[in-house]
C-alpha positions as CSV (number, residue, x, y, z in Angstrom):
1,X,0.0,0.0,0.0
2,X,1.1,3.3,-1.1
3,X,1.6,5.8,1.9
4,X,3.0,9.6,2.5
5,X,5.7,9.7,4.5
6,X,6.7,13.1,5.8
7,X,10.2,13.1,7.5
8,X,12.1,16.6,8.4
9,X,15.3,16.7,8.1
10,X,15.7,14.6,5.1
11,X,18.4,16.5,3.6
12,X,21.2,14.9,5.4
13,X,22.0,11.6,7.5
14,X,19.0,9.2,8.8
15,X,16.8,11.7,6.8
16,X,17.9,11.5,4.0
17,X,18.5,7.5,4.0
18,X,15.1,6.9,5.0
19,X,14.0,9.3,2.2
20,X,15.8,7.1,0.1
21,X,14.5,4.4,1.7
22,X,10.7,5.4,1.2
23,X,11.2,6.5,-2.4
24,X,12.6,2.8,-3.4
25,X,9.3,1.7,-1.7
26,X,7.3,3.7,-4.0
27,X,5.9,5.9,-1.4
28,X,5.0,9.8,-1.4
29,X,7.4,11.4,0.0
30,X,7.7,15.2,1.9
31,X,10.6,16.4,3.2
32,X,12.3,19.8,4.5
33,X,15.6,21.2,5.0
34,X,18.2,24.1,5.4
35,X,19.9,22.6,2.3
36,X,18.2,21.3,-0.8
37,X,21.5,21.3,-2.7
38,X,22.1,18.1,0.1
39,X,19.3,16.2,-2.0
40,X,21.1,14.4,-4.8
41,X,20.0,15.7,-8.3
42,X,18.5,12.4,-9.2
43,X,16.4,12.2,-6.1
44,X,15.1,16.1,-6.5
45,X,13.6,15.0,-9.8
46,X,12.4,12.2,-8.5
47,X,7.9,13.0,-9.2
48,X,7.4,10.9,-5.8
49,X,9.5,13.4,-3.7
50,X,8.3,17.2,-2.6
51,X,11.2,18.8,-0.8
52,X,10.8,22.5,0.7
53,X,13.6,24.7,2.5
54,X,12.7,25.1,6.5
55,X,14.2,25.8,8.7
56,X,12.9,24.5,11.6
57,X,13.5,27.1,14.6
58,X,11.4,29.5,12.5
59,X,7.2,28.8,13.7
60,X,6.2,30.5,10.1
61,X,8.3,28.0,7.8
62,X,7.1,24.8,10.0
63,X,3.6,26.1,9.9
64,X,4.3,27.0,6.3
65,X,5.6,23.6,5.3
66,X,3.0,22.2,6.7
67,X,-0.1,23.8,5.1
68,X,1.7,22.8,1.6
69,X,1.8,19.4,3.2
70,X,-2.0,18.5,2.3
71,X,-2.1,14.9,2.2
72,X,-3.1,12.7,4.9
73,X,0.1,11.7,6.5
74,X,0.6,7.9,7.4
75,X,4.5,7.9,8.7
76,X,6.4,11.2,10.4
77,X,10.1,11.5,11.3
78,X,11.8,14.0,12.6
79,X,15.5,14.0,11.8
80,X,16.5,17.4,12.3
81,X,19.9,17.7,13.8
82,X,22.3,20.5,14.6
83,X,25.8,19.3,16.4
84,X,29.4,20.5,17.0
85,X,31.9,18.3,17.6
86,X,33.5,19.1,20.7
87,X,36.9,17.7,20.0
88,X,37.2,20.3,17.3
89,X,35.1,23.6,18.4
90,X,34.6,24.7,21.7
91,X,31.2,24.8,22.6
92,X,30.3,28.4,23.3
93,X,27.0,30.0,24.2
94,X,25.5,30.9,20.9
95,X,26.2,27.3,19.3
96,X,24.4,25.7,22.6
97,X,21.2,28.0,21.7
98,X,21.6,27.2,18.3
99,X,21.7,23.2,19.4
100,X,19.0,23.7,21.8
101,X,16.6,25.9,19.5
102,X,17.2,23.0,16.4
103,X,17.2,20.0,18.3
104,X,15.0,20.2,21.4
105,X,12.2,23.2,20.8
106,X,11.5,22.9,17.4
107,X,10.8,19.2,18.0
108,X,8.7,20.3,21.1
109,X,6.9,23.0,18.9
């Protein structure tokens, strides 16, 4: 059975494998991002796929995105992720917020 799957964050990582994923199914498939460019070329022309550019510590793009969404909506993943690696940057104020804001309240919102 055909079904929509809606994951954001599929521009990157787990999202974007399991927009793979769904597409080789032959499922419906929405997705969001910071980054289309991140979407391979062949899966952005791809007729199953409808990709939009979110991002998601915004409330008017994730209200936004989903208005266009306007299909019933059998499978939702959220796969938004923001990380430093602390081995390499020092974790300073503004890029906790900017974890905290991607990863935590936009998921809560």
């Amino acid at each position: 059975m055909r079904q929509h799957v809606v994951i954001i964050g599929g521009t990157s990582g787990i999202g974007l494998g399991l927009v793979q994923y769904y597409l080789a199914q032959g499922h419906q498939v929405s997705t969001c991002g910071r980054d289309l460019n991140k979407i391979p070329s062949t899966l952005r022309t791809n007729p199953d796929l409808q990709a939009y550019r979110v991002d998601v510590t915004q409330p008017e793009q994730r209200s936004d995105f989903f208005d266009r969404v306007t299909q019933p909506i059998d499978l939702l993943f959220f796969c938004v992720g923001f990380y430093l690696n602390e081995r390499v940057f020092d974790l300073d104020r503004a890029s906790s917020q900017r974890m905290l804001s991607t990863n935590l309240l936009s998921f809560q919102a």
